[in-house]
Structure formats: structure tokens, C-alpha cells
C-alpha positions in Angstrom: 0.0 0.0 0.0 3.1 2.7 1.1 4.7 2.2 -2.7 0.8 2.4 -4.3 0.3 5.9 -2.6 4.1 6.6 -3.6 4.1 5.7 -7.3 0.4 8.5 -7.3 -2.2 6.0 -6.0 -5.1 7.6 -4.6 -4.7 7.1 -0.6 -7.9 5.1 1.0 -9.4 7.6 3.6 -8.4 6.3 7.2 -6.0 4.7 6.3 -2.1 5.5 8.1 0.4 7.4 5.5 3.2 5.2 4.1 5.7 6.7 6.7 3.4 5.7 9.3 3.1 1.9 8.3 6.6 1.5 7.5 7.3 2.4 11.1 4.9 0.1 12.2 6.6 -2.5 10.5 9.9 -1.4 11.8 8.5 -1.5 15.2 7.6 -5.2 14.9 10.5 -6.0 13.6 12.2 -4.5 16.9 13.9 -1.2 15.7 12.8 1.4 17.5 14.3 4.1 15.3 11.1 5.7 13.2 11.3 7.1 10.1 9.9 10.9 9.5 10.0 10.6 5.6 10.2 7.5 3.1 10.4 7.8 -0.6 10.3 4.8 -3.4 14.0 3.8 -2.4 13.4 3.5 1.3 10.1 1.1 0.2 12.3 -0.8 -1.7 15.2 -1.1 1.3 12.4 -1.8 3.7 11.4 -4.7 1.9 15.1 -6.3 1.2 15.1 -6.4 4.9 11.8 -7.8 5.7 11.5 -10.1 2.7 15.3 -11.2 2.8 14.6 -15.2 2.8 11.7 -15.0 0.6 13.3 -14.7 -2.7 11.8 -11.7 -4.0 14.7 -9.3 -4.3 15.3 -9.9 -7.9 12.0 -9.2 -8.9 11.6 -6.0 -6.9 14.5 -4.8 -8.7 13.1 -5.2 -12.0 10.5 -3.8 -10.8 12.1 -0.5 -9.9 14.2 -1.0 -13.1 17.0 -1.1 -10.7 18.2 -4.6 -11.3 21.4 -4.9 -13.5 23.5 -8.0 -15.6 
């Protein structure tokens, strides 16, 4: 939902900001440093970290035409 609303999707009313539920998922993961801003880069950093054994790092990286030979 935080890179939908990033990339210009239209935010679902009551919903938290993407700053906000990254931080939630930071505070699950037991860092208790919060983020005040995150941008497409910080999405994609976020979920290296939380996805790290799930094998989808490749394809995020095509997805954010990032990923390189």
C-alpha cells in the first residue's frame, strides 16, 4: 500500500500514511528508530530487509528497473 500511494495512487481515507506503516513494520521487527520521511527507495530497502529469505529481491529490482546483468 506505502509504494501504491508513492508511485500516485489515490490514498484510501483512514488509512495511516506510508511513513506511518513502514514504522509500524519497523516496530515489529524490533527497531525502535522511526522514520519521518520514506520515498520509493526507502520502500524498496524496507522490503530487502523484511523479505530477505523470501526470494523476491530480484523481482523488486526489475521492478524498480534497478536490477542490472
Amino acid at each position: 500500500y506505502a509504494e501504491a500511494v508513492l508511485r500516485g495512487a489515490t490514498p484510501v481515507a483512514g488509512v495511516k500514511t506510508p511513513v506511518e506503516l513502514v514504522n509500524d513494520l519497523r516496530r515489529r521487527a524490533g527497531i525502535t528508530t522511526n522514520l519521518s520521511a520514506v520515498d520509493l527507495l526507502g520502500i524498496l530497502d524496507e522490503r530487502a530487509r523484511e523479505l530477505y529469505f523470501e526470494g523476491t529481491r530480484r523481482t523488486d529490482l526489475i521492478r524498480y528497473n534497478r536490477f542490472t546483468t
